[in-house]
N, C-alpha and C positions, 0 to 999 in steps of 0.2 A: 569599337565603332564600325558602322558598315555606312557607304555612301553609295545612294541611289540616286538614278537618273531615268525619271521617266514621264508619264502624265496622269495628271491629277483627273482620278475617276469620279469621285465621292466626297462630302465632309459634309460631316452633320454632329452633333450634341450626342457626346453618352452621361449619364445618370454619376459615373462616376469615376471615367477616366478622361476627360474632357474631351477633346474632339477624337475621333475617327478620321482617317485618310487614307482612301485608297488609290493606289498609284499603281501604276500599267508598267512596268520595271522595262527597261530597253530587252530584256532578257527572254521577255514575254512574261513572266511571275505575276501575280493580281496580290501586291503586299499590303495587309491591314496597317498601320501604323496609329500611334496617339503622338498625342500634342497637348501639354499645358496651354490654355488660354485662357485667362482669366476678362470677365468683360463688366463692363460699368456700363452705370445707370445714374441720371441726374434730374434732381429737381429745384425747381425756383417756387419765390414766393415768397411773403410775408415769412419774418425771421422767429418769431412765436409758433408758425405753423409746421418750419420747416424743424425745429425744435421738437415738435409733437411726433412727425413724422421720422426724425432718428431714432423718438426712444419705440416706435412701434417700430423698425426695422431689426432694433436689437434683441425684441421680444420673437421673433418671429424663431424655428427650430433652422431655418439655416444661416451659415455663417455666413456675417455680412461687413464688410470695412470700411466704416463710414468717415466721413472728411467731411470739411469744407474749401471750395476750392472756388475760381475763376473761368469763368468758359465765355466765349463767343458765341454772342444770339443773332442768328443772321440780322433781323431786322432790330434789335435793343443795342448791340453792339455787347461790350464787356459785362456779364450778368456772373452776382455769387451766388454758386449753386450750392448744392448739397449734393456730395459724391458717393453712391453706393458701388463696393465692389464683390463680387462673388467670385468665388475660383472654379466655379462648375456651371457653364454657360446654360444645363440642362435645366438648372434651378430657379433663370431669369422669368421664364413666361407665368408661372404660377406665381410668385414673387411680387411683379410687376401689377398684374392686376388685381391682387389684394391690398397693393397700395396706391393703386388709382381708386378704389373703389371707396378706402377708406379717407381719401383726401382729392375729393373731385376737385378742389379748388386751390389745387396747385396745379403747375405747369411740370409734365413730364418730358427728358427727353430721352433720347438712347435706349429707347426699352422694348418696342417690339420691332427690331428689326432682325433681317435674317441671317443666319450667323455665318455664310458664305459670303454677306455683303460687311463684317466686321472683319473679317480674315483679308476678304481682296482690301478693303484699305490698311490693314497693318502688312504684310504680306506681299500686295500685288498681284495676288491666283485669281485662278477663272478657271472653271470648267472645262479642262483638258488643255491645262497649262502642261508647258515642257515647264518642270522642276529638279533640281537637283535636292536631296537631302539626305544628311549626317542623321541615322538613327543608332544609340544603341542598341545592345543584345537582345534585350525585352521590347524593342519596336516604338521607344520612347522617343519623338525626334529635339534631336539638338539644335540642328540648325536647317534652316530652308529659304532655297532660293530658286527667285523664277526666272528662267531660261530664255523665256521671250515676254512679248507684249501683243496684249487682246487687240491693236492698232496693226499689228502685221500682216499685208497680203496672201503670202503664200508660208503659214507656220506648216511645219513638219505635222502632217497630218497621225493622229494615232490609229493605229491597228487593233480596231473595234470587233468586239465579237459579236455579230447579231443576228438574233435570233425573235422570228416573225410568226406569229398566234392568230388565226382568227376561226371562229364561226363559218359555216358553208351557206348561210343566211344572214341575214338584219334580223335579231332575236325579232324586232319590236315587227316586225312585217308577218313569221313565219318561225315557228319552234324549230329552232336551229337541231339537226341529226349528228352534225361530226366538227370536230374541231381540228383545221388541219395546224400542223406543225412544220417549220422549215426551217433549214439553217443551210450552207452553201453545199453541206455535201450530204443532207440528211430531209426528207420528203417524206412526212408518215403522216395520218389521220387517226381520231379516235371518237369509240363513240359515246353520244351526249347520255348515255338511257343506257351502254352496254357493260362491257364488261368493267368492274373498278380496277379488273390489273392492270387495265390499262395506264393510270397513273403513272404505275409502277412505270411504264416505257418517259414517259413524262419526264420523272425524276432522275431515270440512268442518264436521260439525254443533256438535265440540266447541270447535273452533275458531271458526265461527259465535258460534254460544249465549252459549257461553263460561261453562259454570254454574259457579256460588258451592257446590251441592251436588249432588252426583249421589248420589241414593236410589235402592237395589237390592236385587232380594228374590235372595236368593243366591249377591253377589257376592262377597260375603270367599271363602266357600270353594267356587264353581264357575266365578260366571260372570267377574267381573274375570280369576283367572288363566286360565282359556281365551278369552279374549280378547287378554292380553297373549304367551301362546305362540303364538297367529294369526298375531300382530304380527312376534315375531320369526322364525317359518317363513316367511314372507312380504315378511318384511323392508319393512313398512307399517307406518310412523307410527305414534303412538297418544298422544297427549296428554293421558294422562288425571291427570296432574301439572299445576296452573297454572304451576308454577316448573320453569321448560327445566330450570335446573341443581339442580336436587332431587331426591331418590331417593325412588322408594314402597319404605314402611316395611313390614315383616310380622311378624306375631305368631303366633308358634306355637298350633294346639289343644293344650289340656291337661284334661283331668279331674280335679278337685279334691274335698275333704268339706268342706262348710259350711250353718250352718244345720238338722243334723241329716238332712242328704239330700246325693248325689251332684249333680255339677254340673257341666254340659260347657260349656267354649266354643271356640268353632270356632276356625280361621285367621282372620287380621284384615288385612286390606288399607289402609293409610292412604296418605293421597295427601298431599302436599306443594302449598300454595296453595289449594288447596280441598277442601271435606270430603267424606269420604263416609259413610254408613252403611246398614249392609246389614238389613233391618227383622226380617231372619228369623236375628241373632246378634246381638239386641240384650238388654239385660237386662228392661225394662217400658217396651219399646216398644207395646207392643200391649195397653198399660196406660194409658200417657197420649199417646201418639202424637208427633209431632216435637214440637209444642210445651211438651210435658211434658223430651224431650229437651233443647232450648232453654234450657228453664228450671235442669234441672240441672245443663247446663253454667254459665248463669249464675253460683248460688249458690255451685257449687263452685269456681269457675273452672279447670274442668279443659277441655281442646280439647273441643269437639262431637264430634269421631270417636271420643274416648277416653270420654266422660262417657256418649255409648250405650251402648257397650261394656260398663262396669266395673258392679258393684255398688254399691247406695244407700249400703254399709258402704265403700268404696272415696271413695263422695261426701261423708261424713260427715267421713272422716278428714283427704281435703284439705283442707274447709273448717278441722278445730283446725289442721294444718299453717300455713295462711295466717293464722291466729288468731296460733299461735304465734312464726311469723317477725315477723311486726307487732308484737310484743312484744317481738320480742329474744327469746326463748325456745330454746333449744337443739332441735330434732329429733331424736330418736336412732336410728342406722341398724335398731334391732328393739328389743321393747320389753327392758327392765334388770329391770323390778319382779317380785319374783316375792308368791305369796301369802305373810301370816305364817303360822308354824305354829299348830295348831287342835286342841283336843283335840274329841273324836267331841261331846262337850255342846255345845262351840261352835259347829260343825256346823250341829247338831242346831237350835240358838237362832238362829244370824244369819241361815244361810244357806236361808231356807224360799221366796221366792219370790213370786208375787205370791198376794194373798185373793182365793180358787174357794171359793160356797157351791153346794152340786149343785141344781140347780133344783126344781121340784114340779113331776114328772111331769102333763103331760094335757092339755086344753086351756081358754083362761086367754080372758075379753072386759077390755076394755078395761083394756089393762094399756098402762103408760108407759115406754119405755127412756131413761135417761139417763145421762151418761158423760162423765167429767172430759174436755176437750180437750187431746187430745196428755199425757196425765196425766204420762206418767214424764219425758219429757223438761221440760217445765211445773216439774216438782218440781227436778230437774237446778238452770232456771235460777231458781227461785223462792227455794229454801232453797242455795243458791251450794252444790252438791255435785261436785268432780271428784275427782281422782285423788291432789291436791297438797290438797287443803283436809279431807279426811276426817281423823278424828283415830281412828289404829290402835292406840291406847293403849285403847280401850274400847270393849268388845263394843258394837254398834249395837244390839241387841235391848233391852238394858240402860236405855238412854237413849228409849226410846218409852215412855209417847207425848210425854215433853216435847222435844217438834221444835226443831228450832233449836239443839238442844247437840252436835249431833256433828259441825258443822262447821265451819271456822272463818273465819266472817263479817266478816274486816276487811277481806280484800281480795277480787275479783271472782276465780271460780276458771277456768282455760281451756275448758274444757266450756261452762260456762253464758254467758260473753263470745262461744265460737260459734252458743252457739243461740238466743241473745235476740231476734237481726235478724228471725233463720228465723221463729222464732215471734209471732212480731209480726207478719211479713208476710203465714204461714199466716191468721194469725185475720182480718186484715183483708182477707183475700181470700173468708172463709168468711163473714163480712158482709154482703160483697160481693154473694155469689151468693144469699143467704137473700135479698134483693129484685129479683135478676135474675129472668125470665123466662126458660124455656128456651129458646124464640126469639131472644134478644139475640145480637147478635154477638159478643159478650163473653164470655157465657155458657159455650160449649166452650174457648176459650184460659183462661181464668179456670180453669176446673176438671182442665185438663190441669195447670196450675199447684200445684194444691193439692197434685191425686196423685203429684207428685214431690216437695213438699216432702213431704210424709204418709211417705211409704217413708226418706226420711231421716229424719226423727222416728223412726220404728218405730225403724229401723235405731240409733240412736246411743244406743239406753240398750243392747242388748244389747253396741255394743264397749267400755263398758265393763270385762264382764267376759269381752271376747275373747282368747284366748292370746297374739294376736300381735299386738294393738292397742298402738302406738307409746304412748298413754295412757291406757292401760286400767289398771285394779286393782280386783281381784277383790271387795274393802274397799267399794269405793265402789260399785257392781253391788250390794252387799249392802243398805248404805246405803240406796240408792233403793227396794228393794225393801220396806225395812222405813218409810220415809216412805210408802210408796204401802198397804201392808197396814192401816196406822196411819187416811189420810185414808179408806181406803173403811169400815172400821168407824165413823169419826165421823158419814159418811155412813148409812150404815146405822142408826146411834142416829137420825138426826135424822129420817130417816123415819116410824122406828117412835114416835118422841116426840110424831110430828103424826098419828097414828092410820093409816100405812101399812102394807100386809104386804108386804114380800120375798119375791118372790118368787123370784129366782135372782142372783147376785151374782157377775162375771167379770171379774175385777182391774181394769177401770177404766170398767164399766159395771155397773147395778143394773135388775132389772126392778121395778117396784108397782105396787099396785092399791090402790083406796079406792073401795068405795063412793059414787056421786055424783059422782067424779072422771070427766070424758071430755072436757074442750078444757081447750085449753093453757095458758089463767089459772090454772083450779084446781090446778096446780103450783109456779107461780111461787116463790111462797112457800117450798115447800119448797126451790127451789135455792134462792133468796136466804140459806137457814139453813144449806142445805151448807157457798154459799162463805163464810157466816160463819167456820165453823167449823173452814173447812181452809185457807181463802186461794188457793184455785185455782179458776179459771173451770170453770162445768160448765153442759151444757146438754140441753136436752129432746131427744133426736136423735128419736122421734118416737110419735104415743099407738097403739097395736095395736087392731083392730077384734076379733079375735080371735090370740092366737098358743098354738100347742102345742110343749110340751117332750117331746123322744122319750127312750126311755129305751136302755138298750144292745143292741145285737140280740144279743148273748149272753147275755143275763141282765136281762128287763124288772125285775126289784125295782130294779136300777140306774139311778140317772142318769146323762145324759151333759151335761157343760156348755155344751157346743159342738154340738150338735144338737139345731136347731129350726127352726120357720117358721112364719110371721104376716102380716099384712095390714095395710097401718098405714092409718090413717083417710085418707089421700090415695089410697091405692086403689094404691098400690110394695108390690110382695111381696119378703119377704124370707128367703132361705134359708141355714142353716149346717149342714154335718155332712150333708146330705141328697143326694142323687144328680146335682142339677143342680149342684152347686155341686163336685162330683168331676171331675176332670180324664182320670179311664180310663170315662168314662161313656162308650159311642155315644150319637154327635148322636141318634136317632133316641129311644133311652130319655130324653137329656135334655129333648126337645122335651115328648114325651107326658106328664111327669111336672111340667114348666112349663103344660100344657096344662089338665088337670086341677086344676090350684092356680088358674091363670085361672079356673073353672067356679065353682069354690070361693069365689073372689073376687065373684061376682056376687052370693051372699045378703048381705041389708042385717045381719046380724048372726052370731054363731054358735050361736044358737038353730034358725038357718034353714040350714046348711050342709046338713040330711040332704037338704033340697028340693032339692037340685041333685045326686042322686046319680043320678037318670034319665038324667043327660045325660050324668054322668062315666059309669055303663056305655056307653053309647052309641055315646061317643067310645074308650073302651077294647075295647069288640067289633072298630069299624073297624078300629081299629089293629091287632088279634088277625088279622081276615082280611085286611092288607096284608101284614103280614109272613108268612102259613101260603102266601097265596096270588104271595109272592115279588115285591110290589110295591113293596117298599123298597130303594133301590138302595144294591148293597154299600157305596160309601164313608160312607153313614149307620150303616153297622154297625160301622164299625170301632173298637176298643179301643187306646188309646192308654196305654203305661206307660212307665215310663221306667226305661233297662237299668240296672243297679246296679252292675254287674260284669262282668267278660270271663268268655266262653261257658264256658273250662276251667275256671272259678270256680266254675260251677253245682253244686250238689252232686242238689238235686233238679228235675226233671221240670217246672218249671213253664210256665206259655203262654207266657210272653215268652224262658225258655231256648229251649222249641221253636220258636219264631219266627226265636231268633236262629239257632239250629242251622242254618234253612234260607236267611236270607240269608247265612250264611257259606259254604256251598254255592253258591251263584247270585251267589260273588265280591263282594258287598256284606258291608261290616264296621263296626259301631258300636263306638262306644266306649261307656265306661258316662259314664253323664250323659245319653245320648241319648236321645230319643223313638223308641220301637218301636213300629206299628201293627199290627192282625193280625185277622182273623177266625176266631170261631170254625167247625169244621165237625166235618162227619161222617167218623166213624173217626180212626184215627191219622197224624197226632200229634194232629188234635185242633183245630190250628189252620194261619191258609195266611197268612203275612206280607202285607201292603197293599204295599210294596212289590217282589216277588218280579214278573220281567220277567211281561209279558200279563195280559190282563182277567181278575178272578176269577170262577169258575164261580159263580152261586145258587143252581145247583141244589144246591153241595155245605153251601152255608148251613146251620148246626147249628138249624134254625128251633125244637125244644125248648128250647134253651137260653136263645135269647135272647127267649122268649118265659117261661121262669122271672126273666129278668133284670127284663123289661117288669113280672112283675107282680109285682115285689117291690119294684118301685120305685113303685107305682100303689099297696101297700100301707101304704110307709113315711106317705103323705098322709092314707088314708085311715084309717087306725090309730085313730087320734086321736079322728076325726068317730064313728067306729062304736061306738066305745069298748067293743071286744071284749076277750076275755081272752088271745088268743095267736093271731092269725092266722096270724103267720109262721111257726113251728111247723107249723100245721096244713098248710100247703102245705107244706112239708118233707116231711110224711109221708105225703102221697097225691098229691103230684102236681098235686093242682086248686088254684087257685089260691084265696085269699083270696073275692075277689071273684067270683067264681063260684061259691061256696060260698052267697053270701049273696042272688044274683042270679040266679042258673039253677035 
């Protein structure tokens, strides 16, 4: 027997010695090991059917050991199932849907889940767990044990080998020439069209090296497989599997609806013994960066390659999954619940959503934000709200405001046993960073940290009332909704009870102001009364030196909730709804329009904002003769949207139809979910795709347009300070802009 102490790199299904584990040995060694694990599968239903369904289990060419047994159905409670057991977890997915397929009309549980989320709940692992484990001589493990917990701050970080691939182009832009290669002490290129020995340097390196991750900007869907067809034309090695005898995995592109928006992801290339992830098909990579990744595989214990990949509502669900295995809790193959029926009054009463007061148009000094932490999901685990503990016997609106009776409190509900950890951990990381220095080395892993638990926070009050959330219902989505409408009014009284005006009010933040009110004592008070009154932690997130609320650009009598920008006393600007914070913005308008809020930034108050309108003309003339005089280069102009639908879908003429019309001409084809680039230009169509082969003309530059764009975005800023009656109008209708109206 040999005992290893290291971190768990890898576990996945072999065909025929059940699991794979690779472990990072304290010693530095990359050790393959197996593991027996045998895993089950259950189903319910009518006792004649589940009859039928044993003796097709028995017929089937793998061995299967069937029972009948008792299990826990979250929402049935005690259910006899039928227990199938397999000793080769490699044999479940083919298994499983020949017998859903043959008995649509039973209830499945336990059968397509991932077999890193079977292990973390028998087990306790997660993705670059510290473990110790007893293997014998042949690498068979006896025993395993985990060294820490996915809940810890600061775990013994592993000593990762990695190595980063990319293109010297965006295929999709520009037929990439060389693919460079790096590792910390190793910088070479090779070429796309040259020599095939080059491979050959490829393979010594990976062989060398020997990475734990290979990070690639475009590998899932360009650069991995034109490397591996290199290989096989070539008939050149290519190792980019740790495990000789392990297959690379592929995941088809698909286009989905969620979220209220189109959603593409690409081809997925997964590698066997070590991970990959391609940073440009990742979900919020370029949100918290690998370390963010890290952590949500942590949390989730989903693999690193797959926990990139997926969505935070994907991360969310594993974690109740491994909740509910740990419990003994049934799984069920999609979710059973459906809504009760509701007459339009019911509707009308439960189902309202979160408390939006429309703010007071204009600009506002020394105004305070603050905002419950993580409020809905907070409420989740505070007031025990899931799916299995709401009581459907009685409208939720009915029972506000006295909290606490529409759940039922004896026992801990699955929802809130997942997020306690989460939440516990978020706050104590947000602690953390409140006396970190930006400097500290701690400082960016710490906050990559937070913003992946943040996204599954978000995430896990909306699967609530998701359609196809395993424990969702619609009931309890309503529930939380009407807890949270409930604490921001209490909030709201205790404001106004200690002499504050509200100023705008957005489900889990409040703006005020007071008189005499500008450092951060003279609030205290008032949260200490909030959390009296609601029992949930809320905090000063931060005081404004000045902030303006814009009203709608269709109609100024309007407010908009969600569009404003302010300056908070640290001198961080902060913007919603406004053009920098727009994703079809050109870099060049977002820059100029972050530019001018800098200028804006420098008066010691907003008394003094007009004093620095010298210098925002100034800077807005330059800008005006860069672009008339053709010195912004095209990729700063470019518009980015994202396609919604296939090209024949289009019904109307718009820029991104004509965009696509003309990559589907020039043999390039999106799908909807994609990102389209395009500038606009002169004459028809109007616009010239970013990526359509060769350099684009300037000259053909629509320099009008994007000089209306420029000053309607120099507008939205300046609105405010001027405190004019209808600027943007006025440029509508002649042409000259705002600011040249009030300046030339």
């Amino acid at each position: 027997m040999k005992r290893w102490i290291g971190w768990l790199l890898d576990l996945y299904a072999h065909p025929e010695h059940g699991l794979m584990l690779w472990l990072l040995s304290d010693d530095g060694r990359r050790l393959c090991l197996r593991q027996d694990f045998p895993v089950t599968f259950y189903a319910a239903g009518p006792s004649p059917r589940l009859r039928a369904l044993w003796q097709f289990l028995q017929a089937q060419p793998v061995r299967v050991e069937l029972s009948r047994t008792e299990r826990h159905d979250l929402f049935d409670g005690a259910t006899v199932v039928l227990a199938a057991r397999l000793q080769q977890a490699a044999a479940l997915p083919a298994l499983y849907q020949k017998a859903v397929e043959a008995f649509p009309d039973l209830t499945f549980y336990d059968v397509d889940l991932h077999i890193t989320l079977r292990h973390a709940a028998r087990y306790g692992t997660f993705p670059l767990a510290r473990c110790a484990i007893l293997a014998d001589e042949e690498g068979w493990i006896q025993e395993l044990e985990v060294l820490d917990s996915r809940w810890e701050l600061d775990p013994e970080p592993a000593p990762l080998r990695i190595m980063s691939i990319e293109p010297d182009t965006d295929p999709m832009h520009a037929e990439p020439k060389q693919i460079l290669i790096r590792t910390p002490k190793v910088n070479i290129s090779m070429d796309v069209n040259g020599d095939p020995s080059a491979l050959g340097s490829l393979e010594h390196l990976l062989k060398q090296y020997d990475p734990d991750l290979i990070l690639t900007s475009r590998g899932d869907t360009w650069l991995l497989p034109l490397l591996l067809k290199m290989s096989g034309e070539h008939n050149c090695p290519l190792s980019l599997n740790r495990d000789p005898g392990g297959k690379i995995s592929y995941r088809r592109e698909r286009s989905y609806f969620a979220y209220n928006q189109i959603i593409y992801r690409g081809r997925q290339v997964h590698l066997a013994g070590r991970m990959h992830v391609d940073i440009h098909n990742t979900v919020m990579y370029h949100d918290y960066g690998l370390a963010g990744v890290l952590e949500m595989a942590r949390v989730s214990s989903l693999p690193v390659q797959t926990a990139a990949r997926v969505s935070p509502g994907t991360g969310i669900s594993s974690m109740q999954i491994v909740t509910a295995l740990g419990c003994e809790t049934l799984v069920p193959l999609r979710k059973e619940q459906i809504e009760r029926p509701k007459t339009t009054t019911q509707l009308f009463r439960e189902d309202m959503g979160g408390a939006v007061y429309d703010p007071i148009i204009g600009l506002h000094s020394d105004v305070a934000e603050i905002d419950f932490a993580s409020m809905y999901p907070s409420i989740m685990a505070r007031f025990n709200i899931s799916p299995e503990t709401v009581n459907t016997e009685k409208p939720t609106a009915s029972l506000v405001p006295e909290l606490g009776m529409i759940v039922d409190r004896d026992k801990p509900g699955l929802v809130p046993l997942t997020l306690a950890p989460l939440l516990e951990k978020r706050l104590k990381l947000k602690r953390l960073l409140l006396g970190l220095s930006q400097w500290d080395c701690r400082y960016k892993g710490y906050k990559a940290q937070a913003a992946a638990h943040k996204w599954l926070l978000v995430t896990c009050f909306g699967y609530l009332g998701y359609k196809n959330a395993r424990f969702g219902k619609i009931e309890a989505h309503e529930a939380v909704c009407a807890y949270g409408r409930e604490v921001m009014m209490r909030a709201k009284e205790a404001a106004e009870d200690m002499g504050f005006r509200v100023l705008h009010l957005y489900v889990d933040g409040m703006w005020i102001k007071k008189p005499g009110c500008t450092a951060w004592e003279d609030f205290m008070p008032l949260l200490d009364e909030i959390q009296a009154r609601t029992h949930l932690t809320i905090a000063l997130d931060g005081i404004y030196k000045w902030i303006a609320f814009l009203p709608s650009r269709m109609d100024r009598r309007i407010a908009v909730p969600n569009r404003y920008f302010g300056l908070f006393q640290s001198g961080e600007i902060k913007t919603r709804g406004i053009e920098t914070r727009r994703h079809d913005t050109p870099p060049f308008i977002n820059e100029t329009q972050m530019q001018v809020l800098e200028i804006l930034a420098k008066a010691p108050d907003a008394a003094h904002l007009k004093d620095r309108l010298p210098e925002v003309r100034a800077l807005v003339h330059r800008k005006q003769a860069d672009l008339r005089e053709g010195r912004i280069p095209p990729d700063r102009l470019v518009v980015h949207q994202t396609v919604s639908r296939n090209l024949n879908e289009y019904r109307a003429s718009t820029p991104s139809a004509a965009a696509l019309g003309q990559l589907e001409e020039a043999g390039k084809s999106l799908r909807p979910g994609q990102s389209i680039g395009f500038l606009f230009t002169l004459g028809k169509p109007g616009v010239r795709p970013w990526d359509l082969p060769g350099p684009a003309d300037p000259r053909l530059v629509d320099v009008k347009r994007y000089r209306r764009l420029l000053m309607r975005a120099v507008n939205h800023v300046l609105e405010p300070v001027m405190e004019m009656e209808d600027p943007l109008r006025a440029i509508e209708a002649s042409q000259l802009s705002f600011f040249e109206k009030i300046f030339v």
